[in-house]
TORMAR-365710 format. One record per residue (C-alpha): chain; residue in three letters; residue number from 0; x, z, y. Coordinates in steps of 0.05 Angstrom, whole numbers, plus 5000, padded with zeros to 4 digits. Layout:
TORMAR-365710
 mol type seq   xx   zz   yy
   A  ala NUM    X    Z    Y
...
This chain:
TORMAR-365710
 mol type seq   xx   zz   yy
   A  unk   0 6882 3531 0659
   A  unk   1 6915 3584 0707
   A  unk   2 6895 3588 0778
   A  unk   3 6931 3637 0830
   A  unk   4 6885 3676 0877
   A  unk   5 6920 3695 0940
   A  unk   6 6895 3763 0958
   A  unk   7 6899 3769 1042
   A  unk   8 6919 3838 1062
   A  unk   9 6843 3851 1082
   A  unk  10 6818 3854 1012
   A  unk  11 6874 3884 0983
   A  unk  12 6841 3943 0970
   A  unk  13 6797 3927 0925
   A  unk  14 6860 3904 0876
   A  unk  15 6895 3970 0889
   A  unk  16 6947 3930 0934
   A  unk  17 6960 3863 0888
   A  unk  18 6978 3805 0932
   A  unk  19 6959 3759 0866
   A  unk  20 6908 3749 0805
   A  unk  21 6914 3700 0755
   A  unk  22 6853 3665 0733
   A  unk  23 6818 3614 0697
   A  unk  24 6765 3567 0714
   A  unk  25 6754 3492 0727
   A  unk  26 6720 3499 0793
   A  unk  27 6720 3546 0856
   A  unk  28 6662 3591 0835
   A  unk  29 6696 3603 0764
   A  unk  30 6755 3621 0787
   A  unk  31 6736 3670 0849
   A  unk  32 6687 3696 0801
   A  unk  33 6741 3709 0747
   A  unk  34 6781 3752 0799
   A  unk  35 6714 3792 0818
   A  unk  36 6706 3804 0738
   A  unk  37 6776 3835 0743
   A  unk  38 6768 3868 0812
   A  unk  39 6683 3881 0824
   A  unk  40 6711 3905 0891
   A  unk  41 6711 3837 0917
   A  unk  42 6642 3825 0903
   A  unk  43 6614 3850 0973
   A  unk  44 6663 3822 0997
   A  unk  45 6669 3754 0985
   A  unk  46 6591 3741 0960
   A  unk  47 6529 3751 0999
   A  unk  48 6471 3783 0951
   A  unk  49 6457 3717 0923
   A  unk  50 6508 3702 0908
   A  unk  51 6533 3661 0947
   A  unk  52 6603 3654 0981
   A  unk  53 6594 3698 1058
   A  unk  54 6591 3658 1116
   A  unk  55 6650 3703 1138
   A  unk  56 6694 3673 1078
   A  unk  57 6747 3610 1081
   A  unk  58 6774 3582 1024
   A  unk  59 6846 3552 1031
   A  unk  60 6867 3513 0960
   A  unk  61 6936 3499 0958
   A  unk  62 6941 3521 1043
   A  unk  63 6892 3470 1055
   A  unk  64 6828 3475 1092
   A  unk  65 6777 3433 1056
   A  unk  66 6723 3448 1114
   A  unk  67 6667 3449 1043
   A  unk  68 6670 3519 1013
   A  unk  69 6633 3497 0959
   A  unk  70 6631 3535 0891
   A  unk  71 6625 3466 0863
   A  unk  72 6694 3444 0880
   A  unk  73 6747 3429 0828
   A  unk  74 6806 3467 0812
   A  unk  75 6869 3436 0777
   A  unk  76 6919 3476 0744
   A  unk  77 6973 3514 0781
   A  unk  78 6925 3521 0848
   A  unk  79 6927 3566 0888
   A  unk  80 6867 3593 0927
   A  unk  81 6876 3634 0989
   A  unk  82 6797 3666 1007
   A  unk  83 6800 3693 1075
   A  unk  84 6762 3732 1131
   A  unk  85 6737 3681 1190
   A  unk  86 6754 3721 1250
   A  unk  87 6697 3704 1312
   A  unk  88 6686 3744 1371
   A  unk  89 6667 3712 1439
């Protein structure tokens, strides 16, 4: 089934400036890890050594915040999933 990864300006380099990747996979993990197969770049950064999504990283699906970035998660077909940089400061 084909997912659409929204690819924020801030990782953009690592796709040599694609805004979108088209992927398959029937949960979160599987798909964001489809896009790093095409694109290692994201790798560092998206994951943390283990592999495991950063704490730094949000996960929007279809512009919704589901507050439970897990890997676990369910993806239908035509999704889209938007992985973006947390911003904090204080």
């Amino acid at each position: 089934m084909s997912v659409k990864v929204i690819i924020a300006e801030t990782f953009q380099s690592a796709t040599g400036g694609l805004e979108a990747v088209e992927v398959e996979g029937k949960t979160l993990g599987q798909c964001l890890k489809e896009a790093v197969k095409k694109y290692p770049g994201l790798q560092t950064l998206w994951f943390k050594s283990d592999k495991r999504l950063a704490p730094y990283i949000l996960v929007l699906i279809n512009g919704e915040n589901t507050s439970q970035n897990k890997l676990s998660r369910k993806i239908n077909a035509g999704d889209e999933i938007y992985p973006m940089l947390i911003i904090g400061g204080g």
